[in-house]
Steps between C-alpha positions, in 0.01 A plus 500: 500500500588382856399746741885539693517654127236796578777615838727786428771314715518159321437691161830743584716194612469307170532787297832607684630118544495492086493873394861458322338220298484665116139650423395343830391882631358565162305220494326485876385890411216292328468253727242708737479806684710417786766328299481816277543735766745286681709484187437818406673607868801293422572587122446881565740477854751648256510722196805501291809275584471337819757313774386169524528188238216382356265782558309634157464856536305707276730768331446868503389514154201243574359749770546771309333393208177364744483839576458645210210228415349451816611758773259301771642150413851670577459649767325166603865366477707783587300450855711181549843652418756529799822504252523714200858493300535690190826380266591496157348197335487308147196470421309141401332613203734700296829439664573883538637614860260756671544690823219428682492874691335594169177404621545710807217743366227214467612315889356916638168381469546181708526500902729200684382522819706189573798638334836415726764482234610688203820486322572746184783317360771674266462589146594670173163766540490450908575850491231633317217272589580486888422863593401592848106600346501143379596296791351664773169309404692181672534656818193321672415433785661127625801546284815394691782504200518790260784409256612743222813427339502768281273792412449936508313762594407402877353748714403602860150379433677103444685547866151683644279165384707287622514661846078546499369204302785222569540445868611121414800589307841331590694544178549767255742490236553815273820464250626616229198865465597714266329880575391453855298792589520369876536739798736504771244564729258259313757216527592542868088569620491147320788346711334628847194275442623248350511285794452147369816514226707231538666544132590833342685515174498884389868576391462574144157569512481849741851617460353830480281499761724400785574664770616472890155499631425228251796280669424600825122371461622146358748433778174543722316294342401163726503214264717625228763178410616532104599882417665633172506896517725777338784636692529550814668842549736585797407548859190353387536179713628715808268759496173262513704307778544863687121622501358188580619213747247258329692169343514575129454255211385267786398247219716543214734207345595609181579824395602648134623852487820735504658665736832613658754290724393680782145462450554173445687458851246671672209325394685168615514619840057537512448189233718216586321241383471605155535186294495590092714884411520635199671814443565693188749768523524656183358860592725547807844606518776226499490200788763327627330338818171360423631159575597604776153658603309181375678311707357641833170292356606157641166332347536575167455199238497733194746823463479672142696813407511661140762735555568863339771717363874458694382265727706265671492156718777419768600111501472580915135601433393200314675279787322672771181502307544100439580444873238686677242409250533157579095439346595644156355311224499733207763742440527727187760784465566696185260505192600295176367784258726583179586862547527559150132356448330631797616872589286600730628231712833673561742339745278210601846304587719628722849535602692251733777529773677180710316250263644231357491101565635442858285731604202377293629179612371630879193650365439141366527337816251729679243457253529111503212318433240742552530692185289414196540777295836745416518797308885714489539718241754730558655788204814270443496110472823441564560510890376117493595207368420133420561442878282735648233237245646209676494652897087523398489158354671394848252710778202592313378136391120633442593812298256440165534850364873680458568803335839616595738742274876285447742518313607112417590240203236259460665268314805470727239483803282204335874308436590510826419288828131598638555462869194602572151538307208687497176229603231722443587775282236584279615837313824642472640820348791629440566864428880611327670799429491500133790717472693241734358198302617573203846591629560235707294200352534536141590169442327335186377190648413178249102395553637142657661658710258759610172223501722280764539803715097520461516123580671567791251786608259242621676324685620798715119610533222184369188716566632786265220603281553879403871611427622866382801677422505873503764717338686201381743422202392254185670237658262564843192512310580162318506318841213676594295418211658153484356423898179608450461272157648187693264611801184504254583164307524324823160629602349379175637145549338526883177579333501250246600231783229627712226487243 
């Protein structure tokens, strides 16, 4: 063996040059010691499903099962582990899917001293298996991201070891726990040390366990950019603004809560900057300005409201909010959720006053070019029209996702003169009144007819890949269905040609 062979360095850079190479890792942990080790420190980087192509991580199930034969050999491994991401996976042997949180209770015996990363993806038994007592284990000492998508049973003692043992942490992500046994004061003692956040995601993970003193401690903290928390209660914002003349959120540039108009408005006034809102206002009492109030955020790119019960959008407010947002890339208003299917998602659409397409026509125009994505959902489709389609076609010419509620005849739109087209639309859907539809568009359209229409579709939009109709008539989901098949045999001919 050449000696440049017996170097760590040369060893490491031929190993990572080829590592994606199939069985190449596998094979150079025979080569020698160094190659072993050197492989050894690329193959176990990760546990579980990892980022990059090419790299062959060993699963969860692997290290579990070393551990249960050979608890040295694993932790030999485990010593080399900076990502760990647990998921639902088919497994190679049998082909059954198993959650890979069920080896939770053989992993307590390991240590990862290099542990950054870990990611406890969603689930059918997340619930169960993802208990606070389980997970805490993975609180060491370098981690920097501590993802939990969904789990239960968290505690004061998860919040306390991360503020004592995990002085790196930057993210923490806690969704979707079920039986939180989390303390107001535990949460907010947490928040007052947490100095080196820079991503906090708690809003449906310590809904309980919120309080005032909690938000006042997070819009201290330093570094803190990326920040989904429950609602934000009123006076909240002025009251931390009247005990302390310290900036707040002096990082933050995306935030995802709920919270009044006039919360809203007064948090503009401290946090201009703010570039990504989302607001959900379903547990406060009826809004009728919260375009209004975003608008005083001149640097947004990305405004997202899910509305609640009785509330209502001006066609003045979406103007202003078009024209003094003048960075607004992503816009989303209204949610597109079936009543009737999803309950406890009452009056996710709401109402609309001084709407309609001249006006939208305006709202158009200020958007122009900017805006990639547009989402309009209001409680009745039929304040717009085929031209308020057509004034979008004409301004927004990079628009590749619309959803916008409308009330209009496909057919008789595809037959006419497309003066202008949509060059980049990627996804479009349209959301009817069903009631309306079947009054006013009844019509009992022959297939020809209907599959030019779909014909026509393309030509109006030639990237369209994903088209849906909501609460349409037969005759609406016909075109629909008759789009998507032309759409998918034209992609098969693409491929063919390709290969």
């Amino acid at each position: 063996m050449h000696r440049a062979l017996l170097l760590p360095e040369i060893v490491a850079a031929i190993i990572q040059s080829t590592s994606s190479f199939p069985g190449f890792l596998h094979t150079c942990l025979f080569i020698s010691k160094t190659f072993s080790f050197e492989a050894c420190r690329i193959l176990w980087y990760a546990c579980g499903a990892y980022c990059y192509d090419g790299h062959v991580s060993p699963n969860i199930t692997k290290l579990a099962r070393i551990v249960i034969q050979d608890a040295r050999r694993a932790q030999y491994y485990a010593n080399f582990i900076h990502v760990l991401s647990f998921r639902h996976v088919k497994q190679e042997d049998n082909k059954k899917f198993l959650d890979e949180a069920s080896w939770h209770k053989e992993l307590v015996s390991l240590q990862f001293p290099q542990l950054q990363d870990l990611s406890l993806h969603r689930s059918v038994y997340a619930t169960e298996l993802n208990t606070g007592d389980a997970i805490i284990h993975y609180a060491q000492p370098n981690i920097e991201t501590f993802t939990m998508y969904k789990g239960s049973c968290i505690s004061d003692s998860l919040f306390e070891k991360f503020t004592h043992s995990c002085p790196r942490l930057k993210s923490l992500e806690l969704s979707s726990i079920s039986a939180s046994n989390v303390s107001k004061d535990g949460l907010s003692r947490f928040c007052n040390k947490a100095d080196a956040l820079t991503r906090l995601v708690i809003r449906t993970g310590a809904y309980d366990s919120w309080s005032y003193e909690a938000f006042e401690a997070i819009a201290r903290l330093p570094k803190l950019i990326y920040i989904t928390i429950p609602d934000v209660q009123d006076n909240w914002v002025y009251s931390i603004c009247n005990t302390d003349s310290s900036t707040i959120f002096p990082s933050m540039e995306h935030l995802d809560t709920g919270m009044s108009d006039q919360e809203l408005e007064c948090l503009a006034r401290h946090v201009p900057d703010l570039d990504h809102l989302v607001m959900d206002l379903r547990n406060f009492p009826p809004s009728n300005n919260i375009l209004a109030s975003a608008s005083n955020f001149p640097n947004l790119t990305h405004l997202e409201v899910n509305f609640g019960a009785q509330n209502r959008v001006s066609g003045n407010d979406l103007l202003l909010l078009a024209q003094k947002c003048t960075l607004l890339e992503n816009l989303s208003l209204g949610g597109i959720y079936d009543r009737a299917v999803n309950p406890s998602l009452p009056g996710c659409r709401p109402s609309s006053v001084g709407i309609n397409d001249d006006l939208f026509d305006e709202v158009s125009r200020a958007l122009g070019a900017r805006i990639v994505l547009l989402r309009i959902i209001f409680d009745t489709s039929d304040m717009l029209t085929w031209q308020s389609i057509l004034s979008l076609a004409q301004h927004c010419r990079n628009l590749l996702d619309l959803t916008i509620s409308c009330d209009i005849d496909l057919q008789e739109a595809m037959s006419g003169t497309l003066k202008h087209i949509f060059p980049a639309l990627d996804a479009l859907h349209l959301v009817f009144d069903d009631n309306i539809r079947e009054m006013q568009h009844a019509n009992d359209y022959n297939e020809e007819t209907i599959k030019d229409s779909a014909h026509r579709m393309f030509d109006f939009a030639p990237r369209l890949s994903r088209f849906w109709i909501q609460g349409g008539n037969d005759a609406d989901y016909r075109f629909e269905e008759s789009v998507m098949k032309i759409f998918y045999e034209t992609w098969n001919q693409a491929a063919i040609v390709e290969e």
